[in-house]
Structure formats: C-alpha cells, structure tokens
C-alpha positions in Angstrom: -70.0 14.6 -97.9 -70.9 18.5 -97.3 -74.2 19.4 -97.8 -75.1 22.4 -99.7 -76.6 25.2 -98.1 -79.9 26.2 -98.9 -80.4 30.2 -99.6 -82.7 31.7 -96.9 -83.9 34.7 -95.3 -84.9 35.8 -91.6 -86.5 38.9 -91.0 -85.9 40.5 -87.3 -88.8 42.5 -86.9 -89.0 45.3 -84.3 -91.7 47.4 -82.5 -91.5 50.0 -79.7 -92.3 48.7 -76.1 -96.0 49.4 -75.1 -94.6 49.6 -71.7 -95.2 53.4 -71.0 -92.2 53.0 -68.2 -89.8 51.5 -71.3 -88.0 53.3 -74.3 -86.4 50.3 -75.4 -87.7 47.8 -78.0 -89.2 44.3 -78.8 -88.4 41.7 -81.2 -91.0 39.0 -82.6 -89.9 35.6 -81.8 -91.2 32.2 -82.5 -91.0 28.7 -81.4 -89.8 26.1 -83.6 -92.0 22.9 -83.7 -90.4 20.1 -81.5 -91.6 18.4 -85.2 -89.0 20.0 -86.9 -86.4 18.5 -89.0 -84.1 22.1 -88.7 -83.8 23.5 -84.9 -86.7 22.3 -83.6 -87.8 24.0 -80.0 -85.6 26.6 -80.6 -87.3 30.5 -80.2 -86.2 32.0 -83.7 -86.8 35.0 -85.8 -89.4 34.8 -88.7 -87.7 33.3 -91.8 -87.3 30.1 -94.5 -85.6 28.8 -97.4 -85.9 30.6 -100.8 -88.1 29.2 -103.4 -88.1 29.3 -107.1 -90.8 31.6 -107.0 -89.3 34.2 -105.6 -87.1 34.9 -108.1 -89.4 35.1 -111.0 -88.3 38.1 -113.6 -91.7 40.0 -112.8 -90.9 40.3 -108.8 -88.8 43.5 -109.6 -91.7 44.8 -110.6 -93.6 44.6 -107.1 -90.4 45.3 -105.2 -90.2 49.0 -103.7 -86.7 50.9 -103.5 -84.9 47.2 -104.4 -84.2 45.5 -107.5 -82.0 43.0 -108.6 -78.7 44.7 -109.4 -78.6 46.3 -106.2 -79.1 43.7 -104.2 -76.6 41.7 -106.0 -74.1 44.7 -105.5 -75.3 44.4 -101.6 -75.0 40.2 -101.8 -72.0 39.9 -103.7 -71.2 36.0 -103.2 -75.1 35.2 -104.3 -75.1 33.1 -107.6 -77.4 35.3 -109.7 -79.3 38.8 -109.0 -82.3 37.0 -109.7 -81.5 35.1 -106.0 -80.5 38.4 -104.7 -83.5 40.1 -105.2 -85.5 36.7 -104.2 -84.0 36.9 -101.5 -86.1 39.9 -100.3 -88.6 38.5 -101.4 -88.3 35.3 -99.1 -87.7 37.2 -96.3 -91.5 39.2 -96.8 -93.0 36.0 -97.7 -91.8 33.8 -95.0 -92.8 35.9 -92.5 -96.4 36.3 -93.8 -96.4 32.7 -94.0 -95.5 32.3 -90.3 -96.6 35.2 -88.5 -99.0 36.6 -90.9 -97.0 40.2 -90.5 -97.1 41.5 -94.7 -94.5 44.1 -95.6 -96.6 45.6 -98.4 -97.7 48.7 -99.8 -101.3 50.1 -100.8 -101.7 51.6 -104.1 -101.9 54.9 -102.0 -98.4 54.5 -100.6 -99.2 52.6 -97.2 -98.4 49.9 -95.3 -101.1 47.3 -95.9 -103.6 47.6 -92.3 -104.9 43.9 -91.9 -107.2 45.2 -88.6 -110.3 45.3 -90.5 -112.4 41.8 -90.4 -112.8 41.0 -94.1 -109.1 42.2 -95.0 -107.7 40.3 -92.3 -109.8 37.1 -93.2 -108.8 37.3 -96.6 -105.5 37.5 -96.0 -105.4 34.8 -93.7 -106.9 32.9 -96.6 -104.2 34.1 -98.7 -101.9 32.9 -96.5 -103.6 29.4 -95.7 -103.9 29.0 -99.4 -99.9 30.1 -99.2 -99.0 27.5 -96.9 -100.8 24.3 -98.4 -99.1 25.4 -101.9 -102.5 26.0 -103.9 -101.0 29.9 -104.7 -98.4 31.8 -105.6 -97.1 34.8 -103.7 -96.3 36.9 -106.6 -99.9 36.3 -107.9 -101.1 37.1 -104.6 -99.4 40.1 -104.3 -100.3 41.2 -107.3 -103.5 40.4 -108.1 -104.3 42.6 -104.8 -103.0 45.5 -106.0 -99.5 45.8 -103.5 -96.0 46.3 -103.5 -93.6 44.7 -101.0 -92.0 46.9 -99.2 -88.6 45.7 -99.9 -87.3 49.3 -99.0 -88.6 48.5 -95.0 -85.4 45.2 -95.1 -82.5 46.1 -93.6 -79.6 43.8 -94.6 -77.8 43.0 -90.7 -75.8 39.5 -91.0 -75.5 36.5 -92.9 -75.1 33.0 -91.4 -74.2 29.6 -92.5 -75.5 26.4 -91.1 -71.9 24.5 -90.7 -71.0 21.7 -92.7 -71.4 18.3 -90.6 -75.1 19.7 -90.1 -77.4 17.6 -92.4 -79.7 20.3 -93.1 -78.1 23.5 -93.8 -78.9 26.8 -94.6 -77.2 30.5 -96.3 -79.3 32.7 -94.2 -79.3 36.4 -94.8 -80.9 38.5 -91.8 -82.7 41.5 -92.0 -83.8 44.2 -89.8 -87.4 45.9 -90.0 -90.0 47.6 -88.1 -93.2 45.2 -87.6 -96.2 46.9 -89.0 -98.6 48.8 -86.6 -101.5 48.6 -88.3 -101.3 44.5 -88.3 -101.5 41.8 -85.5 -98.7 38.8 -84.9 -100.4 35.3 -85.5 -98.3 31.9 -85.4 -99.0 29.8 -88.2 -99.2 26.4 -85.8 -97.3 24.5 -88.0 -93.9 25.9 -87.8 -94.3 28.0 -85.2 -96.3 26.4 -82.3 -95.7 29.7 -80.4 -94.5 33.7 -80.8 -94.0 36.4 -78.8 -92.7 39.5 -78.0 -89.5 40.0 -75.7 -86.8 42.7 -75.5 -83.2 41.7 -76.7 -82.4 41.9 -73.2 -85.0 39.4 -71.3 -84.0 36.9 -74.2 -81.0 36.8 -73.5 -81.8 36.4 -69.3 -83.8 34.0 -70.3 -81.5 32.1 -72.2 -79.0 31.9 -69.8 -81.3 30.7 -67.5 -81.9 27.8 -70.1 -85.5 29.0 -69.9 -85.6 30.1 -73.6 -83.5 28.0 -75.6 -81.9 29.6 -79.2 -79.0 28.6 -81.9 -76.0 30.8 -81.2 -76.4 33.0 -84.3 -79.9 34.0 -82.6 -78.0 34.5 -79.0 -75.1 36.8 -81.2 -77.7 38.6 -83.1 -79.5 39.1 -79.6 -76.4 40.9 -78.6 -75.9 43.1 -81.4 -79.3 44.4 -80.4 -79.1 44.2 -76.7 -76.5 47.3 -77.9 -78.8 49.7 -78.9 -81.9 51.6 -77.3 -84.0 52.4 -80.2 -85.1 51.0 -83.6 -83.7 53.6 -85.0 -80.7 53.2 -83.8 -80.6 49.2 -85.0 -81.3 50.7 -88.5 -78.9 53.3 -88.7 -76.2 50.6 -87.3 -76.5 48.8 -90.3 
C-alpha cells in the first residue's frame, strides 16, 4: 500500500563567494544524521515536513508580499490555501530550526541581524525552545515584533518521494539569499554537519562519491551549476 506524502518545504539558500578571486555563488548544505529514518548521511538543503501550525488563519498576517490565495494560485494541486501559504511558512521555520538562518523582518523593514550576543542567544533559545516543542513559531514570531520574509522564497521545483519509499514526502523547493547579517549553525540533531560549497564542487564531489546526495539534490545542483550569479538563479525562476 502507497504511502501518502507528507507536504514539505526546502529552502536553497545562497550567498556570494567570499573568495575575492570568485564571482560565482555558495549554497548551504547540511548532513543528514546517519540516525535518520528519511535520507540519512545524505548532504541536503535546509527543509522538513509541514506542521499544523503553520497554517494557522493569523500566519497571513506575519507573512510579507505572500498570502494564501496567491500561493495557492502558485501551488495549484495543494489541498487548501491555508497549506499553500503554510507552506512558506515551513520552509522559514525549518530552516531556523536547523540552521538557525531566520527570514524575518524588523519592524523598521530589515532583515532581522542575529550578530549581536543577547539577540543571537535569544534566538537560539527560541529555537531550542522550537525544537523540543515547548513554543510555537507563530507566537514566536510574533510576540517579537517580525515578519517573515515570505517575499525573500523563490518557488524553483517540486519533488515527490516515490511510492515504494516508506517515508515519503511532497517537497516544494525554494530559492533565497542567506541573510548577511546572521551566521549558519547546525542544529546537531538533524543536521550533524553544514557547510558552504559552490553548485559546482558538489557536484565534483559527488561524483567522486565523496559527498553523497538523493538525486533531486544532484538535479537541483545542476540547475544551479547553470548560472553565475544569484541573481541570475532568481530571475530563472
């Protein structure tokens, strides 16, 4: 019997090279936990399953340039715009959750800067608090005073886990610049590992069975092995 797949969200997040000598582009990966019921010791892209949480009515409120009939309009065979628009919303939270990177606005318009020391070790409370399941990401969000920047997601593929797979997945992927103002950090639970590598060295690497990943990661790798800039990723889509 088929297994249903779960909706989900991954989030592809991109930053220039700080190689001086390079105008290409990194993407954030991370290492699956050999622990891992789903791809485990795989290097994927930020991302998780959709909870029931993040399609509460009030998220359109803390959602920036999205709500739910558009993304329904952009996710057409989704069950309900309240899923559209949670899935968004996954994709931000899951990757806060794993890599601690939040796509959120200020009240003054900017991307959240988590380099100050009591910020970022509140936030890494947050997110602590996120991961044992003692808070809610909408009341996070908005008890600080944010909006997601929903309007930073770039909708790029969508993937299905196949059917004899007991664990399976409707996975949209997204494309987004990382902030600049905020620092990668694994969550060591389902991510043991992450770092950055161009679209290119991946997929060396992968053929050298040095850096293993599921084929949609390897296809998605050679989308953006096809462009030079992060600008040109986002205007591709």
């Amino acid at each position: 019997m088929s297994v249903k797949p779960k909706d989900a969200a991954t989030i592809i997040l991109m930053r220039n090279s700080p190689d001086p000598d390079s105008r290409g582009f990194e993407v954030l990966m991370g290492l699956r936990s050999p622990r891992s019921k789903f791809v485990p010791n795989l290097y994927v892209f930020p991302g998780g399953g959709l909870d029931e949480a993040d399609c509460l009515s009030g998220m359109e409120n803390l959602c920036t340039g999205m709500d739910r009939k558009r993304a329904l309009h952009m996710l057409d065979d989704i069950s309900s715009p309240e899923k559209a628009l949670g899935v968004w919303v996954a994709g931000i939270r899951e990757t806060f959750e794993e890599v601690g990177l939040l796509l959120a606005y200020t009240k003054g318009g900017s991307v959240i800067s988590l380099n100050s020391e009591p910020l970022k070790e509140m936030f890494l409370s947050h997110r602590q608090s996120l991961l044992d399941g003692k808070s809610d990401f909408y009341d996070i969000i908005r008890d600080e005073g944010l909006i997601l920047a929903t309007d930073q997601l770039h909708y790029f593929s969508h993937w299905i886990t196949p059917s004899p797979f007991p664990i399976r997945y409707d996975v949209r992927f997204f494309v987004a610049e990382a902030p600049s103002n905020q620092r990668a950090l694994h969550d060591g639970t389902e991510l043991t590992e992450h770092l950055w590598i161009t679209p290119e060295e991946a997929l060396e690497r992968f053929h050298k069975r040095t850096f293993d990943m599921a084929l949609p990661t390897v296809i998605t790798m050679e989308e953006l092995a096809g462009h030079k800039t992060i600008e040109d990723v986002i205007q591709s889509v």
